[in-house]
C-alpha positions in Angstrom: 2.2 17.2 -24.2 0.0 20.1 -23.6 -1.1 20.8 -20.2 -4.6 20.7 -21.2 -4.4 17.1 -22.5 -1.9 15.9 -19.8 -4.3 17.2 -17.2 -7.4 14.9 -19.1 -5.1 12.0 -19.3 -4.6 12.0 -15.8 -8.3 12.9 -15.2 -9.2 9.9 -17.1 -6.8 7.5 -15.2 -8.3 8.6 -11.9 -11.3 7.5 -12.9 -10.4 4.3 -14.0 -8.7 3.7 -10.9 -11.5 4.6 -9.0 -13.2 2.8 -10.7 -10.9 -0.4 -9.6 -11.0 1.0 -6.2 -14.7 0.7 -5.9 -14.7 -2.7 -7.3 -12.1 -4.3 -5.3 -14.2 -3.5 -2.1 -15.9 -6.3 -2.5 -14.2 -8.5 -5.2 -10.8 -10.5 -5.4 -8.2 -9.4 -8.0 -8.5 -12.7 -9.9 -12.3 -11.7 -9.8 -12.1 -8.1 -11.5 -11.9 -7.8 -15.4 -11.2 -4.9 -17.7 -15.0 -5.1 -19.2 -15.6 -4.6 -15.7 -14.1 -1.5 -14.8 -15.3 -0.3 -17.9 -18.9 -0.5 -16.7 -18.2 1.5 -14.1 -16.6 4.4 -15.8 -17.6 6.3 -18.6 -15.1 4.1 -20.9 -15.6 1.6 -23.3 -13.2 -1.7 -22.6 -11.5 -0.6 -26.0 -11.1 2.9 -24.8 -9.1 1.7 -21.2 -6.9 0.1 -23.3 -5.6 4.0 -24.6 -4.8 4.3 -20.9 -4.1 1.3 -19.4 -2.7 -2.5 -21.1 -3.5 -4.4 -18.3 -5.8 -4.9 -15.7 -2.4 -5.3 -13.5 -1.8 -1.7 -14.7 -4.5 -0.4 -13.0 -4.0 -2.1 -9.9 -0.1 -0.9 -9.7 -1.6 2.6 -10.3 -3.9 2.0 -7.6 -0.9 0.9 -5.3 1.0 3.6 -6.8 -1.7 6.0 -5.0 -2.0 3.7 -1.9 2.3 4.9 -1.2 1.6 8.6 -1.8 -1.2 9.1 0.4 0.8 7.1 3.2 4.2 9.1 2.5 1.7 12.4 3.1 0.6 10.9 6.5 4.4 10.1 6.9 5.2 13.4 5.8 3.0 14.8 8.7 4.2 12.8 11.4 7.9 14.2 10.5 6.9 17.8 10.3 4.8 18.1 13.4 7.0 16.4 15.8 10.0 18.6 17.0 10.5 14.8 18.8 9.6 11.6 19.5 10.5 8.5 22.0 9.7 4.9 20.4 6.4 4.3 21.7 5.2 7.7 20.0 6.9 6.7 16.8 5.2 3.3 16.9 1.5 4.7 17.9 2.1 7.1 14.9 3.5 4.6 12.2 0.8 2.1 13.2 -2.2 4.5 13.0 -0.7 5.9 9.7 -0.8 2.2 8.4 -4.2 2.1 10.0 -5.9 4.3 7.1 -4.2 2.5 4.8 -6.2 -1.0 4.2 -6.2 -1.4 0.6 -2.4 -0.7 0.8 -2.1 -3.4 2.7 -4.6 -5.8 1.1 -2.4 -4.6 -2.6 1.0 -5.6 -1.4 0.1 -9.1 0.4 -1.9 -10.2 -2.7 -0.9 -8.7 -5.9 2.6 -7.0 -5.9 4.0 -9.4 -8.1 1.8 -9.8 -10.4 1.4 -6.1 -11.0 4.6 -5.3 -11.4 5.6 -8.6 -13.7 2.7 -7.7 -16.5 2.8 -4.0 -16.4 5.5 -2.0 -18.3 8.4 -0.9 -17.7 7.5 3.0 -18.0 4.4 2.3 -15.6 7.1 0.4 -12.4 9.3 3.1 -13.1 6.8 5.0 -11.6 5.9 2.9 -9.6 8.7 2.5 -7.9 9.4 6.7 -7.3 6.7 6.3 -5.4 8.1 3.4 -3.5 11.2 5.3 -3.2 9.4 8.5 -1.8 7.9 6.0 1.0 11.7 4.2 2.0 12.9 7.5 2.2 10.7 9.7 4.6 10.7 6.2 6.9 14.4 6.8 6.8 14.0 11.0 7.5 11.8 9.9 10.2 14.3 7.5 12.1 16.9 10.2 11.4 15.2 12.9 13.4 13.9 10.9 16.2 16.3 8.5 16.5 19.7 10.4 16.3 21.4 7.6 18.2 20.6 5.3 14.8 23.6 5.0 12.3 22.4 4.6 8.6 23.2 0.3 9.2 20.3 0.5 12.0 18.2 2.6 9.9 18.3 0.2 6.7 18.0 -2.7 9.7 14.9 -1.8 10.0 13.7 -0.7 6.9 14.9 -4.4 5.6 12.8 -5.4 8.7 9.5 -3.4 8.6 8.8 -3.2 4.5 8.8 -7.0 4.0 6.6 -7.2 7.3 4.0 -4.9 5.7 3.4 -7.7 3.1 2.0 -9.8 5.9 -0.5 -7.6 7.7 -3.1 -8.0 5.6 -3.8 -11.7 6.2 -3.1 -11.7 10.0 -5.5 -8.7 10.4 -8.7 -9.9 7.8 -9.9 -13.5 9.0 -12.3 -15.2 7.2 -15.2 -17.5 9.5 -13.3 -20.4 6.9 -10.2 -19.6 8.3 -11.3 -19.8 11.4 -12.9 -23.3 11.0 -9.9 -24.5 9.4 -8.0 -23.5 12.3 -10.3 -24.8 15.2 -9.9 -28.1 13.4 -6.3 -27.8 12.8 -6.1 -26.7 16.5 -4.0 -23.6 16.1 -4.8 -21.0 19.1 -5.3 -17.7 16.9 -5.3 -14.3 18.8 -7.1 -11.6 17.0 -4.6 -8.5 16.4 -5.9 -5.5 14.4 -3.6 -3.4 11.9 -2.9 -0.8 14.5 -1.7 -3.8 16.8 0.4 -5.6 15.0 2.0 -3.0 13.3 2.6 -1.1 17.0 3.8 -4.0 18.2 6.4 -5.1 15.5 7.8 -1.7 15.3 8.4 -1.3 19.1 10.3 -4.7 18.2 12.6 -3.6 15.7 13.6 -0.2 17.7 
């Protein structure tokens, strides 16, 4: 493909991501439509479809750019530390997680159905970006945790990634929630993102 044209067709993706960005700000998955997104871009609903087959496509892309703007954070952390004791680590993953809302809100609502109806070519690469984020988590526990032997390390990687799917919903309480609690009786303690995420890592190491 010619660079001029690849660079459109990634142009145009953007902006239907976007697009899906803006709208999931303040509507659920189930909630957002193709015909939708279309309204907000310069694209027909026929002319997505050149792009994009599914509206799960478009979320996994989304996602997709959710990983690679944390494994740039994560990226940061590893190159600007000459060292680091747990608490530092943990201040640093937490904030980096922090920034990353819609990250969180994707995996803990949508991650399978995104990558069950998108195809295979689209979780392919997906899942490099995935890979990307695994492996600077792993860099970063290498350098500041010497003492770690590549068990520990994956200990904690098959620790802290199935956590992340369940930060969303501690973190973003609905007043229904709440009710339904109260009622229920269930002492809640608020914890934000950074908390949580602070706390669970200072756990694992």
């Amino acid at each position: 493909m010619p660079k001029a044209s690849s660079e459109l067709t990634i142009s145009r993706k953007n902006e239907i991501v976007d697009a899906c960005r803006q709208l999931y700000q303040t509507r659920s998955f189930r909630e957002i439509t193709i015909k939708d997104i279309g309204a907000v871009t310069s694209f027909t609903r026929t002319s997505i479809y050149n792009y994009f087959q599914t509206k799960e496509e478009i979320f996994l892309a989304m996602l997709q750019q959710e990983y690679d703007l944390w494994c740039k954070e994560l990226q940061i952390i590893l190159e600007t530390n000459s060292q680091m004791d747990a608490d530092a680590f943990a201040d640093a993953l937490a904030k980096s997680l922090e920034h990353r809302p819609s990250l969180l809100k994707l995996i803990s609502m949508n991650h399978f159905d995104m990558e069950e109806n998108s195809r295979q070519e689209q979780l392919n690469e997906f899942k490099k970006s995935y890979g990307k984020t695994l492996d600077m988590i792993s860099a970063c526990l290498t350098k500041f945790f010497p003492q770690m032997d590549k068990t520990q390390i994956q200990h904690f990687i098959y620790i802290f990634f199935p956590f992340l799917f369940g930060i969303y919903p501690y973190t973003t309480i609905t007043q229904k929630q709440i009710n339904a609690m109260q009622y229920a009786n269930i002492n809640f303690a608020y914890q934000s993102i950074y908390e949580i995420t602070k706390q669970c890592i200072r756990a694992i190491l």
